[in-house]
N, C-alpha and C positions, 0 to 999 in steps of 0.2 A: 878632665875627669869624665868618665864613660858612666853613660846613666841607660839603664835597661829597662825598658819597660815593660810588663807582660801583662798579658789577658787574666782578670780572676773570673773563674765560675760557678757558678752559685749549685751546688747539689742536691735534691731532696734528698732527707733523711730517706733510710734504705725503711722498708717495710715486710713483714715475716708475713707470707701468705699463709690461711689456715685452712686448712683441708675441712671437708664435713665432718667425718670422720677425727677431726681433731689434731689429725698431725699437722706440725706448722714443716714448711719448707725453709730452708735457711735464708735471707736473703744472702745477696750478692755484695761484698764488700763495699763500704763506699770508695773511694775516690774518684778517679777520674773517671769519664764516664768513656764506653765501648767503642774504638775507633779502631780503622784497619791497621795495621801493621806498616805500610807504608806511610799514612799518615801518621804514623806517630815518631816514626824513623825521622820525616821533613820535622816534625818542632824538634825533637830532641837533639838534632842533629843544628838547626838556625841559632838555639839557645848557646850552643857550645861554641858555634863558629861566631857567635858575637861577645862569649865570655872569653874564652881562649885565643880566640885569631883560628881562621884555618887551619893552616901547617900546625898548629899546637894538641887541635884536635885529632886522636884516632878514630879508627871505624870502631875499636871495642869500646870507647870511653862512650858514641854514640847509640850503640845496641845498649850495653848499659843503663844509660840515661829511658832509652824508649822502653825498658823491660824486658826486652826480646834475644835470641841468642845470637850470635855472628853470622852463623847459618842464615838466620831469618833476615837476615842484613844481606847476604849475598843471594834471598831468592828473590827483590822488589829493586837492588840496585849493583851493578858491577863497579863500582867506586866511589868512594869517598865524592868524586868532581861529580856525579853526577847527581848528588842531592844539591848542590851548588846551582845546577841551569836543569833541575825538575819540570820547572813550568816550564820554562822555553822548548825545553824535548816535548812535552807533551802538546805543546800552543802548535808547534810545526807537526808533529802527529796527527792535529786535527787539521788542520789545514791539506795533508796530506789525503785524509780521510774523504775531505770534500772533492776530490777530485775526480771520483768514481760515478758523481754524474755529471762528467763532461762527456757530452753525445758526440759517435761518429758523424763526419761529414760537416761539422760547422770547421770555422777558422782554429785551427790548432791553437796557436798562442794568443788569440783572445780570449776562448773556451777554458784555458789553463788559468790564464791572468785576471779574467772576471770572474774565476769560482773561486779562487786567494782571497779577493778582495771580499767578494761576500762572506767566507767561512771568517773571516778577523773581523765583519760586524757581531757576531755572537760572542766573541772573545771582552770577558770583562779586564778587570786592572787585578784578583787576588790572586795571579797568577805569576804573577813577576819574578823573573828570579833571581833570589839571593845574591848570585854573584855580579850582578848589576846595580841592584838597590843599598846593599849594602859592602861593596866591595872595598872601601878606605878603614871602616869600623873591623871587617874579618882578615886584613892584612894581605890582603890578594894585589897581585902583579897589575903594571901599568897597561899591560897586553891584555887584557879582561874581555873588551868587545871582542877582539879576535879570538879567541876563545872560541867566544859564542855564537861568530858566524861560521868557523870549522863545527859546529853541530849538526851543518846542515845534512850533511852526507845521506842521513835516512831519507831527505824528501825527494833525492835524485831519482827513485828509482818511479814512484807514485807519478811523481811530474811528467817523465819518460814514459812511462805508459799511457797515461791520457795524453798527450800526443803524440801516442802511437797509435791510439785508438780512434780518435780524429784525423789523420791525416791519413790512413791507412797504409803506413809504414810500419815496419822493426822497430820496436823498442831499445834496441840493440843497435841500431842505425847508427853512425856516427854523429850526421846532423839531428839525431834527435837527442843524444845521449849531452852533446855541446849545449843544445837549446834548454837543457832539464838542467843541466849545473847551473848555468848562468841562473834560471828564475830560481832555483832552490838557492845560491847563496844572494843573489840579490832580497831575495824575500828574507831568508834568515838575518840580512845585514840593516832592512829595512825595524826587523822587530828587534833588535839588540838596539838599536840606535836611539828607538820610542821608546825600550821600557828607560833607560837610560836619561831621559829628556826631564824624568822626574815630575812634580806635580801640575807642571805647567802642560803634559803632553797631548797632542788631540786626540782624537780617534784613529786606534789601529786600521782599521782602513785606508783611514787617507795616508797614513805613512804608507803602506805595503803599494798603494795604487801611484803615489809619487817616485815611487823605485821602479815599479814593474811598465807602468805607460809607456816613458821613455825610450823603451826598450824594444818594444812590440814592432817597430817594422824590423829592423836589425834581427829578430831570432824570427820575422816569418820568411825574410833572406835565407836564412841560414836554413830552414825546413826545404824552400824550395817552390 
């Protein structure tokens, strides 16, 4: 037996503002209260994939559910999979993000692999994604993690640049382009693994910093 649990929240009663003049403004309907569109896409869309299973759920049943029209479904996400590994897109987005102050002229694959590690101390836990935490409940495949390290592909290119920009090389390079895959899906493999680990897990740092160490003479080789 499947038991669901959901969030209640408490609303104040809505309130008629009244002009000087005497005219009242209407309030604002109650219910739920003003979230962005995409946030409301992620719950309506987790609720579904934990009542129905995945595969059961469509994109309309989800726009639907969030009040919004299918349009508005295809301006915040290009598929169904990808309200699935939200946080993870977005946890390697930042991570990506932090890379833009890794300064010319220090060690390329240090300057990459020490600004990972720091940007995943900001990274809390309500980010997790769905297709990880609750992957056996929405009827998803045994391949799940790999999945979610084929996400990495966006951070190839962030990673390649800052150490293009530290070593003073092409981003385009071949040894630099080799040395960007590897830290992008080693780090992507590193946080699929941790959100995975469940309530036991330590700190995103030290997972990304126990994948990526290792590594560090092998891709300053490979740089040159």
């Amino acid at each position: 037996m499947r038991v669901f649990l959901y969030r209640v929240q408490q609303y104040a009663p809505a309130v008629t503002p009244v002009h000087q003049d005497g005219r009242m403004t209407p309030a604002r309907p109650a219910g739920r209260p003003r979230r962005s569109s995409r946030a409301t896409l992620e719950e309506a869309a987790a609720e579904l994939f934990l009542e129905n299973t995945y595969a059961a759920t469509t994109i309309e049943q989800i726009a639907q559910r969030a009040g919004v029209s299918r349009a508005t479904f295809f301006n915040y996400f290009s598929s169904k999979a990808d309200l699935l590994w939200a946080g993870l897109d977005d946890t390697l987005g930042a991570l990506g993000a932090a890379l833009s102050g890794v300064e010319p002229g220090g060690p390329p694959v240090d300057g990459v692999v020490d600004a990972l590690i720091g940007a995943a101390c900001s990274r809390g836990v309500g980010w997790l994604p769905l297709a990880l935490t609750q992957h056996e409940v929405m009827g998803l495949g045994a391949d799940v993690q790999g999945e979610g390290v084929a996400r990495a592909a966006p951070l190839v290119d962030p990673v390649a640049q800052a150490l293009a920009r530290a070593s003073g090389r092409r981003a385009s390079a071949a040894p630099v382009r080799v040395a960007a895959a590897v830290i992008a899906a080693a780090t992507a493999a590193a946080v699929v693994a941790w959100a995975g680990d469940g309530v036991g897990r330590g700190p995103l740092e030290g997972a990304i910093r126990r994948a990526l160490d290792p590594l560090r003479p092998a891709l300053a080789a490979t740089l040159g």
